[in-house]
N, C-alpha and C positions, 0 to 999 in steps of 0.2 A: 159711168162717170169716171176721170179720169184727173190725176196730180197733175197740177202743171209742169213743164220741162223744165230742170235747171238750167242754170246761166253753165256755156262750158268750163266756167271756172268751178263751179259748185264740187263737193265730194260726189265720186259714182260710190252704186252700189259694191260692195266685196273691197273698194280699196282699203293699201295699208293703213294702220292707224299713225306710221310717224312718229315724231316723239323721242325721248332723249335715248331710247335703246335704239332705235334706228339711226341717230346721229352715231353712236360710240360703234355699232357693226360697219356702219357703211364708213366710218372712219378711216377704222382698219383699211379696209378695201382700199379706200382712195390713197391712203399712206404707201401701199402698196404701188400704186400709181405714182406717185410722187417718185417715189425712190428710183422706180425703173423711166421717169424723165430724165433724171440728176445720169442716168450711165446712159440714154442715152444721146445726151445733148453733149456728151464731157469731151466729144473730138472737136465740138465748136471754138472751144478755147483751147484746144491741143494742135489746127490741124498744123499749123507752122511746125510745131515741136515733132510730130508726126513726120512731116516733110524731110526734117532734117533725120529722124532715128531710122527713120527705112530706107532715106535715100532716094525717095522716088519724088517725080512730077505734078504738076495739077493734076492730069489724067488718073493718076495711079492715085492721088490723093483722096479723089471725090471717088474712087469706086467704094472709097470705106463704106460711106456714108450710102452710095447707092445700091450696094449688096444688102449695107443690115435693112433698108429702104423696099428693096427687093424683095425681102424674107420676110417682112414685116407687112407688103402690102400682100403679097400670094398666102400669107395667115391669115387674114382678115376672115374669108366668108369659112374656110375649115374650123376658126375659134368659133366662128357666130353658133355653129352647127352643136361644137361640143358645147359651148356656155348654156345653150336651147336641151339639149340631151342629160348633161352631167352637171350645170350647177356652174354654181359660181365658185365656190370654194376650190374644188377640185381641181380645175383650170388655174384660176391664179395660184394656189400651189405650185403647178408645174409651172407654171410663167417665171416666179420667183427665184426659182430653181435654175432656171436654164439662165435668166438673162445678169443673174450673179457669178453664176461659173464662166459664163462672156466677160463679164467686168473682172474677173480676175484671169483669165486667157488673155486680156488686150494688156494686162499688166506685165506678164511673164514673159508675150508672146516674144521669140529670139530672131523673128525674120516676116517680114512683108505678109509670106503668105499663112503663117500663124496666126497675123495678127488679123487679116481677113476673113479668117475662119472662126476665131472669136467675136466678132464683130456680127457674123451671121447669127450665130447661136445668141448675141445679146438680143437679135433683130428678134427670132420665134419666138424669145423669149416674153419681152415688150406686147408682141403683137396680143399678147393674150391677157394683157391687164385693162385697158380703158372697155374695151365691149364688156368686159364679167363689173366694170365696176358700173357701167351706164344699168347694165344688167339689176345689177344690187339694187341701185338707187330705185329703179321701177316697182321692184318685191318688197321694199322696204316704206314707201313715201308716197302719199296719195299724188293721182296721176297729172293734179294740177300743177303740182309742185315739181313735174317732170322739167319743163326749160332750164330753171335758176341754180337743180341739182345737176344738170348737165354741164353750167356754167361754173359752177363750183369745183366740180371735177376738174374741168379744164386749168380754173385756177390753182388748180394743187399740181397740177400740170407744170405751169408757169413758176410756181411758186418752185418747183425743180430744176427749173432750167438758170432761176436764179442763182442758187447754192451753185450749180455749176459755174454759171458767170463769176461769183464773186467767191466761192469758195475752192473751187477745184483751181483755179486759175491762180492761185497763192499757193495752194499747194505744189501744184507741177513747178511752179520757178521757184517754191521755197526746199520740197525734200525731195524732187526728183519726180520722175516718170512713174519707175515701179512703186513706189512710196506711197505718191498720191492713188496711183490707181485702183492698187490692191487694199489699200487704208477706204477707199471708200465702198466697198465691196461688202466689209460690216454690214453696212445698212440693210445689205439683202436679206444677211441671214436675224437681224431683228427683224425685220417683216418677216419675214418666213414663220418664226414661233409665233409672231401675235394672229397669225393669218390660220395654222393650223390650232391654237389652242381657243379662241373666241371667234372666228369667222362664222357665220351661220346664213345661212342662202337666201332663209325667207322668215317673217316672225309666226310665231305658232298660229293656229289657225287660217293661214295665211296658204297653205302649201297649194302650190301649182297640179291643174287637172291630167291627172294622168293621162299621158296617150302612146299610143304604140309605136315601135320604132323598127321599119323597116327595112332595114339595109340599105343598099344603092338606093333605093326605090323611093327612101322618105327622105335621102340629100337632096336628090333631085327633084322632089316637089317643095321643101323648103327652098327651095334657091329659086324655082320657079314660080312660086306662088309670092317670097318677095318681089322679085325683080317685075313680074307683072301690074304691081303698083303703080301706079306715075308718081306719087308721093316718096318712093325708096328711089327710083333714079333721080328722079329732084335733088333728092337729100344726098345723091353721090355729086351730079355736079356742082351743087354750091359749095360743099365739102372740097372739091378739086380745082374752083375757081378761085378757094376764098384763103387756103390755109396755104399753096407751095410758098409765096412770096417770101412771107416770114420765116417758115421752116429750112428755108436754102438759105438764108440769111445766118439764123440763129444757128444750125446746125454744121454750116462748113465754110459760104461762101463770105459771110459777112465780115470779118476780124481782116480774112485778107484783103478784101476789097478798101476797108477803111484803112488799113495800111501801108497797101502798097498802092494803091490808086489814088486815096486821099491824103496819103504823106501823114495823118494820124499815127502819133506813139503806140503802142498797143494800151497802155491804164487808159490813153483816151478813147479809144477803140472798145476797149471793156466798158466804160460807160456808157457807151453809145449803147450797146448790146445789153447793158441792163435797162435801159430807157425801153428799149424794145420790151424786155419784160414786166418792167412795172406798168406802161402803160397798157398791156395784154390784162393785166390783174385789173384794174381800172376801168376800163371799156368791160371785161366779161362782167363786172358785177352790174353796170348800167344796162347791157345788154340782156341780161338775163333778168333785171327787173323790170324792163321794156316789155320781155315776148309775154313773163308770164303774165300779164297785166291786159297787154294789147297782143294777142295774137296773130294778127295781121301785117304786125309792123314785122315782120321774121324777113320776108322777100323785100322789102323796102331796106333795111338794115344789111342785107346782105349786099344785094346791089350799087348801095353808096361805098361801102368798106370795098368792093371793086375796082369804084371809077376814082377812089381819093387815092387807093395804093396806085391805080396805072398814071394817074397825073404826076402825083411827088415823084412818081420812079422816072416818069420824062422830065421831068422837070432838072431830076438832080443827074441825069446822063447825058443831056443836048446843055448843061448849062454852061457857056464860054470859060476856058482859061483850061488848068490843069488838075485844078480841084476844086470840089466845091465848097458855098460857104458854110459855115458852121450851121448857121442857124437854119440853111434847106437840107441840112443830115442830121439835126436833131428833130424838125419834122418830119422828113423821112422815118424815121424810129419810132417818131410817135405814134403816126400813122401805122406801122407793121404793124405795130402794137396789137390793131385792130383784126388782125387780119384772125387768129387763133378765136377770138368770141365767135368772127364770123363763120369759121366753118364747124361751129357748133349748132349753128344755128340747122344744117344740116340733119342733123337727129331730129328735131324738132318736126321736120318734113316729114321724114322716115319712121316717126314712132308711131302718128295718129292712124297712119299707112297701113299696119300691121295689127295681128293679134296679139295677145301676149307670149304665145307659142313659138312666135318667130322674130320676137324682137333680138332675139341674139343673131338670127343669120340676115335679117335686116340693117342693123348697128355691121357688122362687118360690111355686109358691101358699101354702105356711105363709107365707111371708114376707109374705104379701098381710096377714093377717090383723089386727098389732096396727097396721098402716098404714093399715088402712084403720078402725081403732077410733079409732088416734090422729087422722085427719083431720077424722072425724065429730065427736068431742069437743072439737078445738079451732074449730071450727063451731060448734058448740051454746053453748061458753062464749061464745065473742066473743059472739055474738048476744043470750046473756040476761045478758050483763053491757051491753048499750047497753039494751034492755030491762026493766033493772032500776035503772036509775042505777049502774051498778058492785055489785051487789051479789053479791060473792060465794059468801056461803052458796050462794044459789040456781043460780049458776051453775054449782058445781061439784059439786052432786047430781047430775050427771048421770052422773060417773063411776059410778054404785049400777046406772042401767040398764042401760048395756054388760055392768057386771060381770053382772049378772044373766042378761042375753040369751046369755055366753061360758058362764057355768056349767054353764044348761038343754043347753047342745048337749055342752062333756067329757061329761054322767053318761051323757048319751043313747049318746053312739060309745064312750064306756070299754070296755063289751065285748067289742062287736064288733071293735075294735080290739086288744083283747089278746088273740083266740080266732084271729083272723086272723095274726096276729106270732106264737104259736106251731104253726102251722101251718107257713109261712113257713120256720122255723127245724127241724121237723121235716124236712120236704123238703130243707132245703140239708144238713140232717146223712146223709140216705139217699144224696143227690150227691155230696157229696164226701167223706165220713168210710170209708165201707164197702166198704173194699176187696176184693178178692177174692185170696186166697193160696194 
């Protein structure tokens, strides 16, 4: 005789218990997060000022952004490896470390290629805080509560890029360059103390099953033992369909576009770009009460957040005159908005995919995904915007390919990806549901 199965929302056996000590550690953690968004979203409202301190072009401009882009996606499955091996603490330690003496390298930096070299080191830095904190939240929070803590995450994400939008962006025009830069760089080294003096990886009786670790021999079965999922490559294309849009927007291309293409002040251009962020806050908290509820709705949700950003984006590029109207660039924004829940939804793919052994080198390679869409695109724009005289339209077609290239590959793994996930989900109910009485 045998218990019936839980609903997949029900508690599994061994999960964490959650609860107010698991909000105050994983806090930490995401604060952590938070902080290393605010350094590195702060060239989004800098790049004009950037332009004119170094002297350099669009081309030379967007390498900023797609070097620390660069470092930041080629980190991704090396952190998953160490977050999977060493912890979460450990890792974001070093994260905090490195991507605060970047934020104060890009303050000091005396020339072009100083400040590119800071800019990489902010990128390693970065790269090793959302996988240790996706990480935390799994060790900390029963596994149902996995979606809406992911989407949480994101939002303290957001809620960074904010303080950038509207607080670094007064700074720079109010004390200068070095002033603001190095002034918000603080921030690092308070996270840093609350990070080593209360961080803790997992709650007590909670600790992960030891297992061996064998040199070359276990990267390369962790990377292959992810990547053989259809669920973790799922979770990389959605992740790379879903998130570049926003991220070239908010991150470099967007302030100029709305300036010098749409004749936009920059205060008004700054609002547009916090509309991008509040709506991102807004949408992740809908969308994260959507998956953990409905689980199915995750590939419907993704694929709408596709087809609305490639519509507004043709809409607001083919539309007659010189600029367009206000009211199709405040939905445009709104719509971006969406685009950051969406490639959350990504993990969601990639977690049920995996053991809990490899959910750190799982979480990197999704994560590889809209980082390395975003780098490529804000490549492609610098480049056919010096190639075009600044011409935007053209430039920002390019968003239509990517999209295209992420779609072809979700329809292609949907399948196999949700035949394998209940499979997956079959088996864990035969393990630990079926008791014998």
């Amino acid at each position: 005789m045998s218990r019936p199965a839980p609903s997949p929302s029900a508690a599994l056996p061994g999960d964490p218990p959650g609860g107010r000590r698991a909000l105050a550690v994983w806090g930490i953690g995401v604060s952590v997060y938070f902080v290393a968004v605010i350094f590195r979203t702060s060239l989004g409202v800098a790049g004009l000022d950037a332009a004119d301190r170094f002297h350099v072009g669009a081309s030379a401009l967007s390498t900023f952004s797609i070097l620390q882009l660069l470092v930041y996606a080629g980190m991704q499955i090396p952190v998953g490896l160490l977050v999977d091996r060493l912890g979460t603490k450990k890792v974001l330690t070093l994260g905090v470390v490195l991507f605060t003496a970047g934020q104060i390298g890009f303050a000091l930096a005396p020339s072009y290629g100083t400040a590119l070299a800071s800019r990489a080191l902010l990128g390693c830095g970065d790269a090793m805080t959302f996988i240790s904190v996706l990480r935390l939240g799994t060790r900390w929070f029963p596994a149902r509560r996995g979606p809406l803590i992911a989407q949480f995450a994101g939002l303290a994400g957001m809620a960074g890029n904010l303080v950038s939008t509207l607080v670094l962006a007064r700074l720079l025009h109010g004390v200068g360059w070095t002033a603001a830069f190095a002034g918000t760089s603080v921030a690092g080294f308070v996270v840093l103390v609350l990070t080593l003096l209360f961080l803790k990886d997992h709650p007590d009786g909670h600790e992960p099953t030891p297992f061996p670790h064998q040199g070359a021999a276990y990267v390369r079965r962790q990377i292959a033992a992810s990547w053989r999922e259809p669920g973790t490559r799922l979770g990389l294309w959605v992740h790379f369909t879903t998130q570049f849009p926003a991220m070239v927007f908010l991150l470099l291309w967007g302030l100029p576009f709305l300036v010098e293409a749409q004749g936009l002040s920059r205060a008004t251009a700054g609002d547009l770009l916090t509309l991008v962020v509040l709506s991102n806050m807004v949408v992740g908290l809908v969308y994260g009460q959507i998956v953990a509820r409905h689980h199915a709705a995750r590939l419907p949700l993704a694929l709408g957040t596709v087809l609305a950003t490639a519509a507004v984006w043709a809409a607001t590029l083919v539309h007659p005159g010189d600029h367009a109207p206000m009211w199709l660039l405040i939905v445009l924004c709104t719509v971006l908005g969406a685009c950051g829940p969406a490639s959350m939804l990504g993990f969601d793919f990639a977690r049920p995919a995996n053991p809990p052994e490899r959910q750190g080198t799982a979480s990197g390679i999704t994560n590889m995904g809209g980082f390395v869409a975003s780098m490529t695109t804000l490549l492609a724009v610098g480049v056919l915007l010096d190639l075009t005289n600044d011409n935007y339209r053209v430039a920002f077609s390019v968003v239509f390919v990517l999209q295209a290239l992420g779609l072809t590959q979700i329809l292609r793994l949907r399948a196999r990806a949700a035949r394998r996930e209940r499979e997956r989900l079959v088996a864990s109910r035969v393990e630990t549901v079926h008791v014998p009485v």
